[in-house]
N, C-alpha and C positions, 0 to 999 in steps of 0.2 A: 366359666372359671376365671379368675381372678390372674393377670400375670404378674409373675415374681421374676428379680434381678437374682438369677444364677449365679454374674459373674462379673466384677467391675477391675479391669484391667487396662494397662498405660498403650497410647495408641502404639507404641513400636509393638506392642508385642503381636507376634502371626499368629493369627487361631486359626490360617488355613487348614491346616490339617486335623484340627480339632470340630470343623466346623463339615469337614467333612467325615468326620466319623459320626458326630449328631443325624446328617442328614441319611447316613447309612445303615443307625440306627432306627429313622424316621422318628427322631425328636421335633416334635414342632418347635420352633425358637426362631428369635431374630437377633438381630446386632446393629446397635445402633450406638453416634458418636453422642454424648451428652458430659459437658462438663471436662473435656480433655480427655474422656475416658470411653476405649471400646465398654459400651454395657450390653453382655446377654439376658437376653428374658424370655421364659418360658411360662407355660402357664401350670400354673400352682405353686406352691412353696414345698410340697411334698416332691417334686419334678424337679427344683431349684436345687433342694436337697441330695438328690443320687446326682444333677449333670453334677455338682460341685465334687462330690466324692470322686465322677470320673475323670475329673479333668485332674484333680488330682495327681491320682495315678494315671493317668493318659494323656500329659498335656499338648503334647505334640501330634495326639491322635493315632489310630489303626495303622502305627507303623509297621508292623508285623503281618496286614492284613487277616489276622486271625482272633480279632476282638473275642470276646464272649458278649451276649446278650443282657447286658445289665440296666440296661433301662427299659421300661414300658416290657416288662414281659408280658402282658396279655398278648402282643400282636406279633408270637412267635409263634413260627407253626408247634403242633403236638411234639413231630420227630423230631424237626429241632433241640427241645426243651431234653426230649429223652437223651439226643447223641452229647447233651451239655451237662447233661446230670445223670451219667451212667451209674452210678451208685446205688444213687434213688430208685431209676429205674431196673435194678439187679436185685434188691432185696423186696421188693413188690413183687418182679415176676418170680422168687422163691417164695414169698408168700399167695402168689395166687396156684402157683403148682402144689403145695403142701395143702392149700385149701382143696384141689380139687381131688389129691390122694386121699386128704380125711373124710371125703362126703360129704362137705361143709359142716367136719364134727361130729359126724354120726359114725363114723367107721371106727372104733375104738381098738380094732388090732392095730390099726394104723398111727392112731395118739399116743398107742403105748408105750412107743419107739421116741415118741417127741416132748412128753410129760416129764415138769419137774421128777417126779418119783417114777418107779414101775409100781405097775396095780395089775389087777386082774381082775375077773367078773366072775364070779360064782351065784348062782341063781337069783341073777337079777342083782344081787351089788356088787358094789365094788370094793374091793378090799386096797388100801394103799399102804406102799414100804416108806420108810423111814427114809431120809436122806443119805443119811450114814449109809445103810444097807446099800443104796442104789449105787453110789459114788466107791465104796468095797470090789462092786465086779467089777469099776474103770468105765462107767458109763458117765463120763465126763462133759460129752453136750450136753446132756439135760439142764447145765444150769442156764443156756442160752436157749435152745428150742422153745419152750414153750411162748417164746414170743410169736411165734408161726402158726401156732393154733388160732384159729377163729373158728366158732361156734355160732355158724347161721351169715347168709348175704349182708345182713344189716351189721353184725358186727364187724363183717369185712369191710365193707363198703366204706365205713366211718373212718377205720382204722388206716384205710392205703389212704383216700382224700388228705386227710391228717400227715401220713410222712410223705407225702407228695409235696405238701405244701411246705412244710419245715423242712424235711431234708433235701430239696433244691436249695433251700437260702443257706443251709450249714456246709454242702456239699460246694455253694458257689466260694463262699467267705471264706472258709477253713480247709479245701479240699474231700475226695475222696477219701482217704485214710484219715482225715479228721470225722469224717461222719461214718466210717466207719466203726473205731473207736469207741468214738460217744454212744452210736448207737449198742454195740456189747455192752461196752459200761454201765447203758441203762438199762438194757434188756435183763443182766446179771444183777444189779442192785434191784430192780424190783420184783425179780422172781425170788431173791430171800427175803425181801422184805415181806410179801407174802405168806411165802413158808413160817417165817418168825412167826406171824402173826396167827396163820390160822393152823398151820400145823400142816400135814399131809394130807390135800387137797389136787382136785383135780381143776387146774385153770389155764388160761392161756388169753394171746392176742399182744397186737403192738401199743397198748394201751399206755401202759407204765412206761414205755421207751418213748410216748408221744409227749409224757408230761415233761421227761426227762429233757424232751429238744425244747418244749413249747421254757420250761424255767431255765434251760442254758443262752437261749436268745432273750430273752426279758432283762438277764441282772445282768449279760452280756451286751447288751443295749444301752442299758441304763449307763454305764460306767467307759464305755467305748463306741458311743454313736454311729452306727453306720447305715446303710440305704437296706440291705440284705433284711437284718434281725428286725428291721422295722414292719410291724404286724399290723395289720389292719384294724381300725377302732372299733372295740367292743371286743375281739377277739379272747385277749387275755381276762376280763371280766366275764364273758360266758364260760371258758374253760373251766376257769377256777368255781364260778358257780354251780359246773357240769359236778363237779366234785365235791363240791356239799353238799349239791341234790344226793348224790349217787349214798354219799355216807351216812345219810340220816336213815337208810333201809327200807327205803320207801319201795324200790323196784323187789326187793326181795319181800316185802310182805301183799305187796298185787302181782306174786308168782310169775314175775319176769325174768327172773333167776338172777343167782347172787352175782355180786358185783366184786373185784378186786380189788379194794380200792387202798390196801398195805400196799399193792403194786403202782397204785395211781399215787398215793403220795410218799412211797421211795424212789419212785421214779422224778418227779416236781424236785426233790429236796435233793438228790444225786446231781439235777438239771442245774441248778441255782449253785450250787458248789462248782460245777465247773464252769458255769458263767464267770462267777467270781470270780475266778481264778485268771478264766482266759481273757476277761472284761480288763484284769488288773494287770495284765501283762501286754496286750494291745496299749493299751493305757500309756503304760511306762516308755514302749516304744514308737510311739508315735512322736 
């Protein structure tokens, strides 16, 4: 790999302390005099990229000794990542208990309780209520639960990978209560957008709230640069083409079953409005 200049600063200035937070990080980097000028160099430009963010905001280094983990997170251990990203990891573990109350979806007394609408089964179908009806007796979660349904390992499986991966980087950047937040916001816009769309149906999963983080980090990104929202290449190009495969109906006529996909793109289009938003206002005070 290729090394890149981090950081070219005048020789007074002390990077001791900065220089040992890289290393407590285990940054690989060096520092060398050229030109009148301490220069760090690290290897890559994508590396150059977050040391420069952190020195930023850290110039003086792990004065508090209580850093966060913001560079090279592959070589963090698991528990670490979890005691750093409690959010992320609290709405996973309610999503792997709600999986394991529903039978991975097969237990339908147990969906009932967690379905945009209430339904019932009478021989062999299913009959579903109206919004209106459901929201009259004050069963007011259903606009958020049915993000907790998952229907089978594999649609679990996609779906935590997914906000494991985004909501560590939203939960690092913006806090808890910011990924909190966002995560309702999108979980509610795309469970109506669904309803809008197909009427009184029985759906679920983190799907629409995945598109929601994956479009609030993208135009979040674009407009306020930072190490966090930056995604790995291809990433944003498979997702978005995950979603004009899924739309053309291709899985739903080789009886793979139906796809959500008014949740998949009210969720993207809710995401992108609050990138916007929060991209423009990062922005402004920076």
């Amino acid at each position: 790999m290729t090394a890149s200049v981090a950081l070219r600063l005048p020789l007074e200035t002390d990077l001791s302390g900065f220089i040992a937070l890289l290393q407590r990080l285990r940054v690989p980097h060096r520092v060398a005099e050229e030109g009148g000028e301490q220069v760090l160099w690290v290897h890559g430009e994508e590396l150059a990229e977050q040391v420069r963010e952190l020195y930023a905001q850290h110039p003086l280094g792990d004065v508090n000794g209580d850093f966060p983990q913001a560079v090279a997170p592959a070589r963090t251990p698991v528990l670490v990542q979890l005691r750093r990203s409690p959010l992320t990891a609290l709405m996973l573990l309610i999503t792997f208990i709600v999986f394991a109350v529903t039978l991975a979806g097969e237990n339908y007394a147990a969906i009932r309780w967690l379905s945009f609408v209430d339904f019932h089964i009478d021989g062999g179908n299913i009959y579903l209520n109206y919004l209106d009806a459901t929201l009259a007796s004050g069963q007011w979660w259903r606009l958020i639960t049915p993000m907790l349904i998952h229907f089978g390992w594999l649609h679990l499986a996609m779906n935590s990978l997914w906000y494991w991966e985004l909501g560590r980087r939203i939960e690092f950047r913006q806090g808890a209560i910011g990924l909190l937040g966002l995560t309702l916001l999108f979980g509610l816009a795309s469970n109506f957008a669904q309803y809008w769309w197909a009427g009184p149906s029985l759906f679920g999963g983190l799907s629409g709230v995945l598109y929601g983080l994956l479009g609030h980090c993208w135009i979040y990104q674009r407009l306020a640069p930072n190490p966090a929202y930056r995604l790995p290449p291809g990433v944003l190009v498979m997702m978005l083409a995950w979603l004009a495969i899924c739309m053309t109906g291709v899985f739903e006529l080789l009886q793979f079953g139906a796809i959500a996909n008014a949740a998949h793109v009210g969720g993207l289009l809710t995401g992108c409005l609050t990138g916007l938003l929060g991209g423009m206002l990062a922005r402004r005070n920076a």
